[in-house]
N, C-alpha and C positions, 0 to 999 in steps of 0.2 A: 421580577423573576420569582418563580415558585422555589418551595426552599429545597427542592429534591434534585433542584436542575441550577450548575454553576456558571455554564456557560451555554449561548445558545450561538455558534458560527458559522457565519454566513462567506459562501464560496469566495473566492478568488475566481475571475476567469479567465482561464488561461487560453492563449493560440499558439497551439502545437506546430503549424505549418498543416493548415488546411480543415481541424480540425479540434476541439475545445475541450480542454480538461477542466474540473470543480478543485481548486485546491482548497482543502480544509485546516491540514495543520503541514508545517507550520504556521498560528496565524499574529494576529495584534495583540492575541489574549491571551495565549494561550502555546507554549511549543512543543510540549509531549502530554501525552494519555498513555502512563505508563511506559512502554520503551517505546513507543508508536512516537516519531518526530516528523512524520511524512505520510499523507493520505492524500490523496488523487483521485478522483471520479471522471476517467476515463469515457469520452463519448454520451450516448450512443452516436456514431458517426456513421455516414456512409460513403464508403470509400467506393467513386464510380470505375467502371472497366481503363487498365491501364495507370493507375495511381495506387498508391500504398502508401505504408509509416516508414520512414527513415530515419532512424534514430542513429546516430554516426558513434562508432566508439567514442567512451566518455570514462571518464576515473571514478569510483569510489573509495571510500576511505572507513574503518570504523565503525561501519553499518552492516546491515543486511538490508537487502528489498526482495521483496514477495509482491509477485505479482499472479494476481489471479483473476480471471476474465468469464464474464457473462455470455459473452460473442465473440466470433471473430478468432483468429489465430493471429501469432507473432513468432515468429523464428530470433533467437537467440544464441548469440554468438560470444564466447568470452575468453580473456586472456590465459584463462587454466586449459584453454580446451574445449570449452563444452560447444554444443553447437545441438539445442533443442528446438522443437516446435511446442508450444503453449496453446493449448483449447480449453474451452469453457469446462470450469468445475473442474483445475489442475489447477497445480501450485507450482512455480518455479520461485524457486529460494534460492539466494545469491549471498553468501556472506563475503564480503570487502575485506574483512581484517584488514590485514597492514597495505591491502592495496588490489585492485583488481580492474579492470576495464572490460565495456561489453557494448555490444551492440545490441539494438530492437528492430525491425522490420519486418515487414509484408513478404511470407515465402515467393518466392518467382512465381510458383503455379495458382498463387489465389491474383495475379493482379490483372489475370487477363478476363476476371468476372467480376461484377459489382459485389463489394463485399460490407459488412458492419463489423465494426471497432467498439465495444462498449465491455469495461473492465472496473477493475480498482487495485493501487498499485501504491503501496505503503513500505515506507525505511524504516527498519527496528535499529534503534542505538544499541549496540553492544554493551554490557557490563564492561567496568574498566579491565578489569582481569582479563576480557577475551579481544579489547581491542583489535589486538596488533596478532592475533590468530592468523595463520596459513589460510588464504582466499580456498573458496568452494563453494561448487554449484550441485545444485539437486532437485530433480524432479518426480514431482508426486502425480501419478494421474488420478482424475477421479474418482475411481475406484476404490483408490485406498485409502480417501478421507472417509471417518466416519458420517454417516448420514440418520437422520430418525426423524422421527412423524409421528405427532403428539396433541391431538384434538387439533387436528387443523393447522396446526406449526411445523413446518418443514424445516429441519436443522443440517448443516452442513457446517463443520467443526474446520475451517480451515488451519488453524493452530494454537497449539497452549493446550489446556485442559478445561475441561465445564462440563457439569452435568455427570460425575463419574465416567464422564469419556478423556481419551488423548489420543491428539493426532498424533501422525507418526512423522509428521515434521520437525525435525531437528531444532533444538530452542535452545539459546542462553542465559532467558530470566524467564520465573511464572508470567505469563502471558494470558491473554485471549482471543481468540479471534472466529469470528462467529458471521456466517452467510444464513440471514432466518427471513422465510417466506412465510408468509399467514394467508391463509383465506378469511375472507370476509366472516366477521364478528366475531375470530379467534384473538385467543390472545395468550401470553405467557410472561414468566416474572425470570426476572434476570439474576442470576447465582450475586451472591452478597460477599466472596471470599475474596476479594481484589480490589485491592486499596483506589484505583483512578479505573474510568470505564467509560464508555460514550457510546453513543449508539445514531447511526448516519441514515437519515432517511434515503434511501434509492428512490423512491417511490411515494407518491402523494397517500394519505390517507390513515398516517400511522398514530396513534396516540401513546404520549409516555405519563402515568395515574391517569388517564382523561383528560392531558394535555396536547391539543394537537400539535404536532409536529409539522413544520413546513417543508416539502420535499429539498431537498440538496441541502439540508441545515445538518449538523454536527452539536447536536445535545451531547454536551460535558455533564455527568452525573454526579453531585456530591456524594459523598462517600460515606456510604454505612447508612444510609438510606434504604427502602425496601422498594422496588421499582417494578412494575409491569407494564408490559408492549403489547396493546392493541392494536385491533385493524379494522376501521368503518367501511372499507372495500379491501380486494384483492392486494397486498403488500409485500414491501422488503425494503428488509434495514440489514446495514453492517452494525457488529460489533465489537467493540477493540477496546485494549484495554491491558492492566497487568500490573506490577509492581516498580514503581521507578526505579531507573537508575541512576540520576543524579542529572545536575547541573549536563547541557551539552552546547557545546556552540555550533554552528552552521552556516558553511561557507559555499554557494554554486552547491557541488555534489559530492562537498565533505561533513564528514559529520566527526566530531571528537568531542571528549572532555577536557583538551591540553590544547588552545589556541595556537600553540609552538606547532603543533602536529600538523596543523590546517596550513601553515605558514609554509612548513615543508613540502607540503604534498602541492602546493600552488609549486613551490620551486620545481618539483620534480616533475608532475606534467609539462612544465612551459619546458624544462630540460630535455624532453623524450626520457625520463629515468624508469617508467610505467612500462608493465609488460604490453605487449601489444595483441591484437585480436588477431590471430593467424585468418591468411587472406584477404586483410583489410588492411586497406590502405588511407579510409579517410578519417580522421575525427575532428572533436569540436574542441578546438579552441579556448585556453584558459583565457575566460572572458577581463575584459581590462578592468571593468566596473562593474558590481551587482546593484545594479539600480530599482530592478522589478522583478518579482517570479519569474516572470516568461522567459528567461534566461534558462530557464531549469529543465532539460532534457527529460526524457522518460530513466 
């Protein structure tokens, strides 16, 4: 291993029911990059006329999930309320605090056409302090992420701060999170002010100092290093990253620092104690055993 790069991880692959997700963290090596405890490389899938995502109400606990998509649309449905569509280059941010339930699916009117699914879909741990925060949902369209174009580097600031920019995504620790496209033989260096950081190949062809990078790999960067992101062809990498928050454990689709927490929230889904998603009647099941990721809902 080169001394600039801690970790180099290699996908999980998961079947969604019909369709395959990259899990990166959490992995064998490795469980956060900064509050980042959950990374997903959605698709690309193609979903033929007549079939769609079904993702059935499910519990969170202690987290947030940001879900942000290349392709494709997902209607979102949640216990506060909320009831969004997501399109590419939007952010739906979902903080869990003390408990929240939601669903993911294929709107009615895309499934009567061939469609493509192709995303990335990460849990932020809460700082202890905001655990147990009142649930809430929020959507960002396009538009009002910042965006710039810098010799050839195309930046899209999904959340946190970099570069004297901030998104206007709602955060509760220094974070990062970065959607960068390159054109061929561009390249750029990554801000050095965040203690853990990584950087996800989308795409073949990326180099991190003049080390190539293998697409769907999840280069972990040691810290306080100075690091630049080439491109030998047309490219794109996530990046993510931020300031830890401590020790977290992780249960199905709980996430906490207090095991007791996770213990209750199993009680209180298997109990119906969870609010419920208005209009939905079906969900998934506190599973009996975690034996595999694939357990693990969207």
């Amino acid at each position: 291993m080169v001394d600039f790069i801690q970790h180099i991880i290699a996908p999980h692959i998961q079947d969604l029911g019909g369709f395959q997700a990259r899990r990166l963290l959490p992995s064998d090596v490795l469980t956060l990059v900064g509050p980042f405890i959950f990374f997903d490389h959605i698709g690309p899938a193609t979903l033929p006329p007549g079939k769609g995502v079904d993702v059935r109400p499910h519990p969170h606990i202690n987290l947030a999930t940001v879900t942000y998509l290349f392709e494709g649309v997902l209607m979102h449905r949640d216990s506060v309320g909320s009831v969004q569509a997501i399109r590419p280059g939007a952010v739906n941010w979902m903080t869990a605090g003390r408990g929240i339930v939601h669903s993911e699916r294929t709107p009615d009117h895309e499934r009567s056409i061939e469609t493509t699914l192709h995303g990335i879909q990460t849990w932020i741990a809460l700082p202890d302090e905001h655990e147990e925060t009142d649930p809430w949902f929020r959507h960002h369209p396009a538009a009002e992420l910042p965006t710039w174009e810098e010799n050839g580097v195309s930046f899209t600031l999904i959340a946190g701060e970099a570069y004297g920019r901030v998104s206007p995504v709602q955060t509760f620790s220094p974070m990062i999170y970065l959607d960068v496209q390159l054109a061929r033989g561009a390249q750029f260096a990554l801000p050095d002010n965040y203690s853990e950081q990584a950087v996800y190949s989308v795409t073949e062809g990326l180099k991190i100092n003049d080390v190539s990078l293998e697409q769907h790999r999840l280069a972990v960067l040691v810290s306080g290093t100075a690091v630049h992101i080439s491109a030998e062809q047309d490219a794109r990498c996530i990046v993510v990253g931020g300031e830890p928050v401590g020790k977290r454990d992780k249960w199905w689709n709980f996430v906490s620092s207090r095991q007791s927490r996770i213990e209750q929230a199993k009680r209180d889904w298997q109990a119906g104690r969870f609010d419920q998603v208005p209009q939905e009647t079906e969900f998934i099941p506190l599973p009996q055993e975690i034996t595999t990721p694939k357990e693990q809902p969207l």
